[in-house]
C-alpha positions as CSV (number, residue, x, y, z in Angstrom):
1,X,21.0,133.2,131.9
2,X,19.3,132.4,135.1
3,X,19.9,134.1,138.3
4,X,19.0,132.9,142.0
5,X,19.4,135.4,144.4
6,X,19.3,134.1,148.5
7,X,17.9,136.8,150.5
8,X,14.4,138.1,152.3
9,X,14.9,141.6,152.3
10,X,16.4,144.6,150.7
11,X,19.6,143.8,150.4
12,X,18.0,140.7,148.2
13,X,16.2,143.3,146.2
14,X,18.8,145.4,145.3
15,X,21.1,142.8,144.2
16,X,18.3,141.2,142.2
17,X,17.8,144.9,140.9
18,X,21.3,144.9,140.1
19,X,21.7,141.4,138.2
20,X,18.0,142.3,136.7
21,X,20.1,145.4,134.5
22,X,22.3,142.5,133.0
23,X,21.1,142.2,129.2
24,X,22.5,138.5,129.4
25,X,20.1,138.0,132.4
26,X,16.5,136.1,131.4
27,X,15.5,135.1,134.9
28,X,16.4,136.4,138.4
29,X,14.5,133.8,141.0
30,X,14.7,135.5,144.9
31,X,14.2,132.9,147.5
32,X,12.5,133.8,149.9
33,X,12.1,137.4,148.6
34,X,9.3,139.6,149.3
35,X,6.8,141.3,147.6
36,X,9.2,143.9,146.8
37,X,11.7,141.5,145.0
38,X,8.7,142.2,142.2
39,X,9.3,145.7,142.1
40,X,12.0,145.2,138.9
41,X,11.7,143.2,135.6
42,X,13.1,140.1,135.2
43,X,12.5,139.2,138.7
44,X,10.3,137.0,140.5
45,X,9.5,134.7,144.0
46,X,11.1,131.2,144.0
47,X,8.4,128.6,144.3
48,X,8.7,124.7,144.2
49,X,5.3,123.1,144.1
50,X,3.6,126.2,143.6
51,X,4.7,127.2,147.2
52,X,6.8,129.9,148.3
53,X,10.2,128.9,149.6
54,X,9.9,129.7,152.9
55,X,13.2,130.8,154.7
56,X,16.4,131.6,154.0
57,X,17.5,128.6,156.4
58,X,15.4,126.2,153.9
59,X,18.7,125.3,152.1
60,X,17.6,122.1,150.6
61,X,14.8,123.9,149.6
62,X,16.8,126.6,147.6
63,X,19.2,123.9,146.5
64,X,16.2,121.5,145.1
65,X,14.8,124.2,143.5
66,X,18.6,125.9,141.9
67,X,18.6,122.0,140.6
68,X,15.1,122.1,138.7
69,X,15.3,125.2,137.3
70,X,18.7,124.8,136.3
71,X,20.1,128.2,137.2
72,X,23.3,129.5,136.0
73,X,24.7,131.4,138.9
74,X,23.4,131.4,142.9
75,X,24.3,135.2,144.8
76,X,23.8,134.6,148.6
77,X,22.6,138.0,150.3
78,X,22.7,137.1,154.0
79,X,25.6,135.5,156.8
80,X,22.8,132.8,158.2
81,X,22.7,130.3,154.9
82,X,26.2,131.3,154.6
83,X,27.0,129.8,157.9
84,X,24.8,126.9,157.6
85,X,26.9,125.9,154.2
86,X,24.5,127.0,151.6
87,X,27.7,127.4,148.9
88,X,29.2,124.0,149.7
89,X,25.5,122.7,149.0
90,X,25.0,124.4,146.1
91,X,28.4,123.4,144.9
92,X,28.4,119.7,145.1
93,X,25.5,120.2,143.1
94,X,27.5,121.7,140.3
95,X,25.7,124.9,140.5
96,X,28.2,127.8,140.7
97,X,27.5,130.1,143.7
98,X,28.9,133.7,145.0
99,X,29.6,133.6,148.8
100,X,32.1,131.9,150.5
101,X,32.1,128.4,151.7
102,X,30.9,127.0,155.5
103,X,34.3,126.9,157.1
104,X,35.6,130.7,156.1
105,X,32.4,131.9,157.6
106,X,33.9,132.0,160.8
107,X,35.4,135.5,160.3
108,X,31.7,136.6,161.0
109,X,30.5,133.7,162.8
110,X,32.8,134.4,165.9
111,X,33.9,137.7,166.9
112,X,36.4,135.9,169.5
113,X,38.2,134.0,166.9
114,X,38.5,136.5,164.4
115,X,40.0,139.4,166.9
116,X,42.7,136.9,168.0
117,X,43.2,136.2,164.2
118,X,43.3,139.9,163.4
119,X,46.2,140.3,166.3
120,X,48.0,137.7,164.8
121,X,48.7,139.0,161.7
122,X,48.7,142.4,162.6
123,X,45.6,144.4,161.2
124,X,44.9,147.2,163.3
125,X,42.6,147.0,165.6
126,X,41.3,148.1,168.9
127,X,42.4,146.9,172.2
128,X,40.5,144.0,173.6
129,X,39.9,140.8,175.6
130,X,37.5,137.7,174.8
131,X,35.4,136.8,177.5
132,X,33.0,133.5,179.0
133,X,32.6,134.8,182.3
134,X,30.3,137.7,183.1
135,X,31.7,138.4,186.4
136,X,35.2,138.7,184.8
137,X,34.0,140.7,181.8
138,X,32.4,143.3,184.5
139,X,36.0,143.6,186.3
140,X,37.7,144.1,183.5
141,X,34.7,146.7,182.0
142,X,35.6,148.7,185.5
143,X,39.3,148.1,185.2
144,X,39.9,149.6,181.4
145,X,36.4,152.1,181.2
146,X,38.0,155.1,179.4
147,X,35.4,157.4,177.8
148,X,33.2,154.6,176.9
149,X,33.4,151.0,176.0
150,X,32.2,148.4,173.4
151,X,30.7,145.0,174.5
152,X,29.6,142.2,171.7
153,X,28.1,138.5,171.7
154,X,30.6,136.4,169.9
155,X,28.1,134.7,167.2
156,X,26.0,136.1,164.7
157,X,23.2,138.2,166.1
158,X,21.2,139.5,163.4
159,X,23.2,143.0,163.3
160,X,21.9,143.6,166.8
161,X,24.5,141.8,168.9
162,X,26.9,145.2,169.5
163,X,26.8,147.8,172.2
164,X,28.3,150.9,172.3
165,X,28.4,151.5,176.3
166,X,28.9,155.5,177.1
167,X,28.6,154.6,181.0
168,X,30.1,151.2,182.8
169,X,26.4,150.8,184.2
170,X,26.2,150.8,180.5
171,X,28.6,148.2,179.8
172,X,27.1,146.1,182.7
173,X,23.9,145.9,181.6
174,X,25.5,144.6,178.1
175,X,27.3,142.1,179.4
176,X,24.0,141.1,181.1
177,X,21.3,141.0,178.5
178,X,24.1,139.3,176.3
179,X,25.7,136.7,179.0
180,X,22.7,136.2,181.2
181,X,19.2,136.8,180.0
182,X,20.9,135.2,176.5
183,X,19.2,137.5,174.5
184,X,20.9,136.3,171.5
185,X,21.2,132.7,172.9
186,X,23.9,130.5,172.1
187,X,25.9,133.4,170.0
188,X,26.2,135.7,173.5
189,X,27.9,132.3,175.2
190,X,31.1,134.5,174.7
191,X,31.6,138.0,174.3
192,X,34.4,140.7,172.7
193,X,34.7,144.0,175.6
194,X,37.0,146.4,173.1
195,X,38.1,150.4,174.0
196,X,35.5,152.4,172.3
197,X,37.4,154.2,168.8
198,X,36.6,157.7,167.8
199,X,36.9,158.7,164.6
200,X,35.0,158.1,161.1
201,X,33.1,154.5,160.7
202,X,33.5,153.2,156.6
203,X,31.2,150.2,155.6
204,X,34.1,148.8,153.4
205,X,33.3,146.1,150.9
206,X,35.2,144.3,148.5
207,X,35.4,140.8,146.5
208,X,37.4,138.2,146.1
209,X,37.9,135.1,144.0
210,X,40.3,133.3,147.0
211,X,43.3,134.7,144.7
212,X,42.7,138.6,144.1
213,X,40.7,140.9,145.9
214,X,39.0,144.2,144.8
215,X,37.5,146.9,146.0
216,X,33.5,146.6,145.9
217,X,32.5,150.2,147.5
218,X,31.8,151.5,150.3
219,X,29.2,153.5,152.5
220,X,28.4,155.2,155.5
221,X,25.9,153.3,157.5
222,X,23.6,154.7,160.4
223,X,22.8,152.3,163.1
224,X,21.4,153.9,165.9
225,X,17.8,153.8,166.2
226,X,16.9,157.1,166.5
227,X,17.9,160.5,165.9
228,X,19.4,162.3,168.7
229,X,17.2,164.7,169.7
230,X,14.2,162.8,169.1
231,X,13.0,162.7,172.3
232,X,9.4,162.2,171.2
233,X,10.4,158.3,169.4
234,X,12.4,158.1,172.6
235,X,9.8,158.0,175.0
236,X,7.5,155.7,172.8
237,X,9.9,153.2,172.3
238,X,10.5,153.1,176.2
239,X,7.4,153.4,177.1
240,X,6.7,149.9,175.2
241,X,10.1,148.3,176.0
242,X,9.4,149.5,180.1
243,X,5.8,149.1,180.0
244,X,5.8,152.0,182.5
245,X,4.8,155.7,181.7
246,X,7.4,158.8,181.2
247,X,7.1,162.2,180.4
248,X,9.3,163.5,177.4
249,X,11.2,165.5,180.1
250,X,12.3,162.1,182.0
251,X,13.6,160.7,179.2
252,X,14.9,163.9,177.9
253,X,17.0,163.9,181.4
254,X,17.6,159.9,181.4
255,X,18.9,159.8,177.8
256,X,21.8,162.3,178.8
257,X,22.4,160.6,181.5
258,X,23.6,157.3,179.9
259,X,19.8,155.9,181.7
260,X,18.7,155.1,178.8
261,X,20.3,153.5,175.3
262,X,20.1,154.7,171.6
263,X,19.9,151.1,170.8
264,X,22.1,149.4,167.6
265,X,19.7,148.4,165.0
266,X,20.7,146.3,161.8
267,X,20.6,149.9,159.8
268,X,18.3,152.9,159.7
269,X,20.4,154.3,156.7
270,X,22.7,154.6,154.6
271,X,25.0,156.9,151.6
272,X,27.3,155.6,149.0
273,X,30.2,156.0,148.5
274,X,31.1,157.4,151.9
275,X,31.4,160.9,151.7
276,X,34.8,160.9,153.5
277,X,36.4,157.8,151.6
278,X,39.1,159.3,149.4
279,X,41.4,156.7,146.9
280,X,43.9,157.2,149.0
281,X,42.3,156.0,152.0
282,X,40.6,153.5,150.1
283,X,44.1,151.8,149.1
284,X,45.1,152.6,152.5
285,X,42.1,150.3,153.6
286,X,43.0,147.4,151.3
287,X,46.7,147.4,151.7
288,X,46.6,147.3,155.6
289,X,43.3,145.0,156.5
290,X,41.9,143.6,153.5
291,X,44.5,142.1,151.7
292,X,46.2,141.0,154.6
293,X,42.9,139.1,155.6
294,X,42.1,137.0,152.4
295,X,46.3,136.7,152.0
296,X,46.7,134.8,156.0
297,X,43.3,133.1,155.8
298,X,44.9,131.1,152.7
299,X,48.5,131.1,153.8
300,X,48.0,130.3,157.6
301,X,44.5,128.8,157.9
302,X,44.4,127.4,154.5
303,X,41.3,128.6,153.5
304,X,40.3,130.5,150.3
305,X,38.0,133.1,150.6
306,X,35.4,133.4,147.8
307,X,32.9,136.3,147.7
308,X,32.3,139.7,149.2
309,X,33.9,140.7,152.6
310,X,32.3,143.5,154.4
311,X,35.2,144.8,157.2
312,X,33.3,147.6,159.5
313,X,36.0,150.0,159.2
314,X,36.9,152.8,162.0
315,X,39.5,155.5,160.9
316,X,41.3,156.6,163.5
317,X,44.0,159.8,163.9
318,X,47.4,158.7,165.4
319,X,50.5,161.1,164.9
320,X,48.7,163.0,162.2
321,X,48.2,159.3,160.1
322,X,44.6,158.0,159.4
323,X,44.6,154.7,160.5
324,X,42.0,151.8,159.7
325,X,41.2,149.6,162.5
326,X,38.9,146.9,162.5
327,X,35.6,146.8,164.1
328,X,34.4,143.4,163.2
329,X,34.1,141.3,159.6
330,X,30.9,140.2,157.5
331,X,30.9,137.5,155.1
332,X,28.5,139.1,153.1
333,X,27.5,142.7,151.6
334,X,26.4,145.8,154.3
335,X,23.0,146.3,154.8
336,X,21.5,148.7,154.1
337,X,24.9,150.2,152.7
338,X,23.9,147.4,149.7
339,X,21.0,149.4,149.0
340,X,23.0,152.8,148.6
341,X,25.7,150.9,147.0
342,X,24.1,148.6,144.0
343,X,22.3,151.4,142.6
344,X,25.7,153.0,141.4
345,X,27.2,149.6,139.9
346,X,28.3,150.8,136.4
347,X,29.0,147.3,135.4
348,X,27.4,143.8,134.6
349,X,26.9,142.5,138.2
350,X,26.8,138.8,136.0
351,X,29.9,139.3,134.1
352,X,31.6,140.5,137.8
353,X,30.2,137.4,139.3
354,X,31.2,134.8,136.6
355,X,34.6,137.0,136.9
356,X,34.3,135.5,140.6
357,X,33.7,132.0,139.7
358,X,36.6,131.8,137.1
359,X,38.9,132.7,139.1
360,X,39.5,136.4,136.4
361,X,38.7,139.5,138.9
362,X,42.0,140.2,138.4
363,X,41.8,141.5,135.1
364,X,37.6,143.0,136.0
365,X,37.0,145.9,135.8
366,X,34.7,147.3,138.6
367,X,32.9,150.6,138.1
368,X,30.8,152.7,140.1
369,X,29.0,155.8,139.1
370,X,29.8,159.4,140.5
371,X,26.5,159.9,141.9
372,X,25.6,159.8,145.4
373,X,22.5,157.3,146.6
374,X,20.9,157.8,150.0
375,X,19.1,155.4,151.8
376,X,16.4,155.7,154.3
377,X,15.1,152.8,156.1
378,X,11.3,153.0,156.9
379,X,10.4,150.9,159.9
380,X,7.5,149.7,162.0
381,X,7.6,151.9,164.9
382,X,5.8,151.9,168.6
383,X,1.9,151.4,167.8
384,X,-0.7,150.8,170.2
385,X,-2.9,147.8,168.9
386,X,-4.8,144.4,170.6
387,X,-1.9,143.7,172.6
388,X,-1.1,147.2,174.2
389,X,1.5,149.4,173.1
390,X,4.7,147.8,171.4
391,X,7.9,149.9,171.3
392,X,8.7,148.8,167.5
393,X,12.0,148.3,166.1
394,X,14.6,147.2,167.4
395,X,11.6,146.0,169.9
396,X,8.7,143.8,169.4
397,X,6.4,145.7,166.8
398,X,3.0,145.2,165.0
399,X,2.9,143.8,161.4
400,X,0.2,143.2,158.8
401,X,0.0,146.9,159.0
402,X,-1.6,148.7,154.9
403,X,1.2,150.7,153.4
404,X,0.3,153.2,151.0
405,X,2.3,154.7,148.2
406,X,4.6,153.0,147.3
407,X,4.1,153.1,143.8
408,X,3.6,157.2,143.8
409,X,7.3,157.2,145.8
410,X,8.8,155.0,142.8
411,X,8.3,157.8,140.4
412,X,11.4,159.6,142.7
413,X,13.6,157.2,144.1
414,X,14.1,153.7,144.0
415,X,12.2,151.4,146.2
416,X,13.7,148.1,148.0
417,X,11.4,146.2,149.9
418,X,12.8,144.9,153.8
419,X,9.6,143.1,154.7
420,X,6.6,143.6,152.8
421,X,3.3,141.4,151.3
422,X,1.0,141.5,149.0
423,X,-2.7,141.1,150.1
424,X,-5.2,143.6,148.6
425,X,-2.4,145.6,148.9
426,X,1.2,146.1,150.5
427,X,1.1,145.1,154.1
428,X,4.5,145.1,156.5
429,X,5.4,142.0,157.8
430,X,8.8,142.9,159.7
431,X,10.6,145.7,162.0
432,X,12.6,147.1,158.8
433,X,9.8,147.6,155.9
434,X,11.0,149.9,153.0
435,X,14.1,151.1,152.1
436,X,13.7,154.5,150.2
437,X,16.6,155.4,147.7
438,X,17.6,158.8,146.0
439,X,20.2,159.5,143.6
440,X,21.9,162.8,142.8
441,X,24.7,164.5,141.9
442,X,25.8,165.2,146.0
443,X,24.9,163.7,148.9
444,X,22.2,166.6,149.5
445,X,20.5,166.1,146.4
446,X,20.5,162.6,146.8
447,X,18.8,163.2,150.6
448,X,16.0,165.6,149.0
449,X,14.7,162.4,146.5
450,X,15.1,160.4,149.0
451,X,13.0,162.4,151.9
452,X,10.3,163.7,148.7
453,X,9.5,160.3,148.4
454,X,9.2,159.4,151.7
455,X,6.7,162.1,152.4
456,X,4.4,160.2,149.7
457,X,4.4,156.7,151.8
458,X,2.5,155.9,155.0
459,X,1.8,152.9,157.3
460,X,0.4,153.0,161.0
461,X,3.4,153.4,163.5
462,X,6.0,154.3,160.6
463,X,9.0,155.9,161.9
464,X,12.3,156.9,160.3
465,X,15.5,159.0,161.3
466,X,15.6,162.2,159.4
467,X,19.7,162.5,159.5
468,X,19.9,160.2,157.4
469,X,23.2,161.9,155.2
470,X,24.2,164.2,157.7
471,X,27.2,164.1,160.3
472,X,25.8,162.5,162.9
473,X,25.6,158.7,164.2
């Protein structure tokens, strides 16, 4: 059988990693890929007319090529191709794909309309208004500010689209970059201001075949950029983003006073499963938001849901009951949580998919392994090059950067390439570059491959949080 997997980064690699441990698999074809999506056997780039396919927002492209190699099964990784109707392409086609169609991608595609869908059918979730004024969003920011606040552009923005406000000069500012400097463009036309939750974040996936739905694991994802106390990163990433000069202290003192912002990134890290996710609260999770979800979308919007659903999950104490409460909903597997996740999949990832497509997940069988995977996300940090000092991700950065060692770290964890190419060597060509993966019996053991393998990899500027696996954000 032949495999197309739709993805650029790691997420891509480790599903193509995944599909590539299927003995019925001959083939797995990435489009666009990466060097990295070369890492694992079976897999290669897809290329029509000896030329890279060269987006994932090519969707002709992909489709043309799906047609002439005649591939068996199409996995989309990411929400953009999703959104722009890469399934219904590939489905008029006759090729069978795993994602769901154009019209149920609106459960990521607007915040807005899925938080008024949620409140109509009664998921939990936090309290919050829509907003297309910014002036009107700021008074109602001042009105309900209770020990923080969380502002968010309506469309997709590339993970980076939330933030978590811990001051209403904070909040302000969101609404701001988001509203008026359109720093996501069109997608921050409209925003979603919600009371901030406390309590334990889940990256919950599962998968459905628009009847059943199944659990698909889980992790605990790490978005902020840096580690707290890395004061150091800090003031480099500042000094970039400001173009002004601080001292550590400054920033030190700025930081703590809500001055300054631990900004959201796509993922620094992640571990699977999530160390607090007990069955319990796992069937607690599906019988009071997923379920519900795929169930009303059919009943009252009349549209099947087909693939994996990713519900960012906060679990929340009220009168002694742990209670899930939606954050938002993906269309599409976490990331990185995908990285810590596939590595456990303890069954065919083809058989699960074709499971999928025949409309027979309810008698699958999905199993994970026991182990515990870690995931650390290397990325292009602040580097002073031709152009002056850039702050590096979630900021403008440097690439073309030489990476070496990565094939001394594969000897201790697995390796998933973000955005990486191969010249005379590896080079980075993105703000996320490697995602380094260890395996163990506990999450700590799983942290020490991970961070031994690390230490044997080095690019100019890389940066990485070092709490990845630990309690903090």
């Amino acid at each position: 059988m032949k495999v197309l997997v739709v993805d650029a980064g790691g997420r891509g690699n480790a599903i193509a990693h995944a599909f590539s441990r299927s003995e019925k698999v001959k083939e797995v074809y990435v489009a666009p890929g990466n060097a990295g999506s070369l890492f694992f056997p079976k897999c290669k780039l897809a290329e029509i007319d000896g030329k890279i396919i060269p987006s994932i927002r090519s969707i002709e492209e992909i489709v043309k090529f799906a047609k002439e190699k005649d591939v068996d099964l199409a996995f989309i990784g990411p929400e953009e191709p999703l959104s722009l109707g890469i399934v219904d392409r590939l489905e008029e086609e006759g090729i069978p794909a795993i994602g769901p169609k154009k019209e149920s991608t609106i459960l990521e595609a607007s915040k807005c309309w899925t938080k008024d869908f949620l409140a109509k059918i009664n998921v939990p979730i936090p309290k919050y208004k829509n907003f297309d004024d910014p002036e009107e969003a700021k008074k109602y920011i001042k009105d309900e500010f209770r020990d923080g606040i969380v502002v968010k552009a309506d469309g997709l923005a590339a993970g980076k689209g939330v933030y978590v406000c811990d001051s209403i000069e904070e909040a302000f500012r969101a609404v701001d970059e988001i509203m008026v400097q359109k720093k996501f463009g069109s997608a921050g036309d409209r925003i979603v201001v919600e009371e901030r939750l406390r309590g334990v974040e889940v990256a919950f996936t599962a998968i459905s075949d628009g009847r059943s739905v199944k659990p698909f694991g889980h992790a605990r994802d790490y978005k902020r950029a840096f580690d707290p106390d890395d004061f150091d990163a800090i003031r480099d990433f500042y000094m970039g983003t400001m173009k002004r000069f601080y001292t550590k202290a400054e920033v030190e003192r700025l930081f703590k006073a809500g001055k300054l912002l631990n900004p959201n990134t796509g993922g620094m890290g992640a571990v699977s499963p999530h160390p607090f996710v007990t069955r319990e609260i796992e069937e607690k999770i599906m019988d009071m938001v997923v379920e519900p979800v795929v169930k009303n979308f059919r009943e009252i919007e009349g549209k099947k849901y087909v693939g994996i659903i990713y519900p960012v999950i906060m679990l929340v104490r009220e009168n002694e009951e742990l209670i899930p409460k939606v954050l938002e909903i993906n269309v599409r597997d976490c990331d990185p949580g995908a990285q810590a996740k596939f590595p456990r999949l303890d069954c065919d990832l083809f058989d699960l998919s074709m499971a999928v497509i025949d409309k027979e997940l309810q008698d699958f069988e999905i199993k994970f392994s026991d182990d515990f995977c870690v995931a650390v996300c290397l990325v292009s940090g602040a580097l002073k090059g031709r152009e002056g000092l850039k702050p590096g991700y979630p900021g403008d950065h440097y690439t073309n950067q030489p990476i070496s060692g990565i094939e001394k770290a594969m000897e201790d964890a697995v390796i998933y390439a973000n955005g990486i190419a191969k010249q005379d060597g590896f080079v980075t060509t993105g703000g996320r570059v490697l995602t380094v993966v260890g395996k163990g019996k506990s999450v700590e053991a799983a942290r020490m491959k991970a961070y031994s393998a690390i230490e044997k990899i080095s690019f100019p500027g890389m940066r990485y949080r070092k709490s990845i696996g630990l309690e903090v954000d």
